[in-house]
BAFI-94335 format. One line per field, with one value per residue (C-alpha): residue number from 0; residue in one letter; y, x, z. Coordinates in steps of 0.2 Angstrom, whole numbers, plus 5000, padded with zeros to 4 digits. Each point is the difference from the previous one (the first is absolute). Layout:
N
num: [NUM	...] .
residuo: [A	...] .
y: [Y	...] .
x: [X	...] .
z: [Z	...] .
END
This chain:
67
num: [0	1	2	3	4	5	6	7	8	9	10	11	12	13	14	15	16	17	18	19	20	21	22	23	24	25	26	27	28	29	30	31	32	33	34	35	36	37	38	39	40	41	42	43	44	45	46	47	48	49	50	51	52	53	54	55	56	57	58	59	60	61	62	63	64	65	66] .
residuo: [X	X	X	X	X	X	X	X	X	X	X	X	X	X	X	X	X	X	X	X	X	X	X	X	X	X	X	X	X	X	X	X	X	X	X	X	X	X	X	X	X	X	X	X	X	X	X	X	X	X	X	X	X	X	X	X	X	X	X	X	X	X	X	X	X	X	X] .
y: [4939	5003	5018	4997	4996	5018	5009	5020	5000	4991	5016	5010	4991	5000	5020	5005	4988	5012	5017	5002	5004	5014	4990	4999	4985	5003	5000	4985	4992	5005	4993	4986	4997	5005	4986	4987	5005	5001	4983	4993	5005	4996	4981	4999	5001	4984	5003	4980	4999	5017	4999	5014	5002	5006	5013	5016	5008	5019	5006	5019	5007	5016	5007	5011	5018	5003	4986] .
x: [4959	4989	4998	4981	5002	5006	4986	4996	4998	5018	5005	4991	5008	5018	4999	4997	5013	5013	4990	4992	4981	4993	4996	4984	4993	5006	5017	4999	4991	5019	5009	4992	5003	5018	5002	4992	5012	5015	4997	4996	5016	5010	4991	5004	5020	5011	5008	5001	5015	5009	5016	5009	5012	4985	4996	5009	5017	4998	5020	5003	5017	5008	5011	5013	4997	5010	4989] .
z: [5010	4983	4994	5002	5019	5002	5005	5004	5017	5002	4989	5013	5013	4990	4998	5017	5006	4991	5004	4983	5011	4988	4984	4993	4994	4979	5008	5008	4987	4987	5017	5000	4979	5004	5014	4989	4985	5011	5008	4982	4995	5017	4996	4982	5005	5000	5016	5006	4994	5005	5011	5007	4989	4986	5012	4990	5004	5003	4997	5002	4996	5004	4987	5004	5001	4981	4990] .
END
């Protein structure tokens, strides 16, 4: 989907769909800048060739209680 197809009354929709009911149009308006600029970005990513051994390893230790 373009950035351009994205338009303020799928926002509206989108925003009452997770609760958010009280903005005003101005807000919207930013949401709907934001949602453009996050898709941009998510589109601009070269993620055809990911596999799951790119996806990153989150390792947590416990040191000992005297380290």
């Amino acid at each position: 989907m373009a950035n351009d197809d994205l338009t303020i009354d799928e926002v509206r929709k989108m925003a009452a769909d997770i609760g958010m009911t009280r903005l005003n149009e101005g807000q919207l308006q930013e949401l709907l800048r934001s949602a453009r600029a996050a898709r941009a970005r998510r589109d601009s990513l070269a993620t055809g060739t990911l596999t799951y051994a790119d996806e990153p390893a989150h390792v947590f230790s416990l040191a000992a209680g005297d380290q």
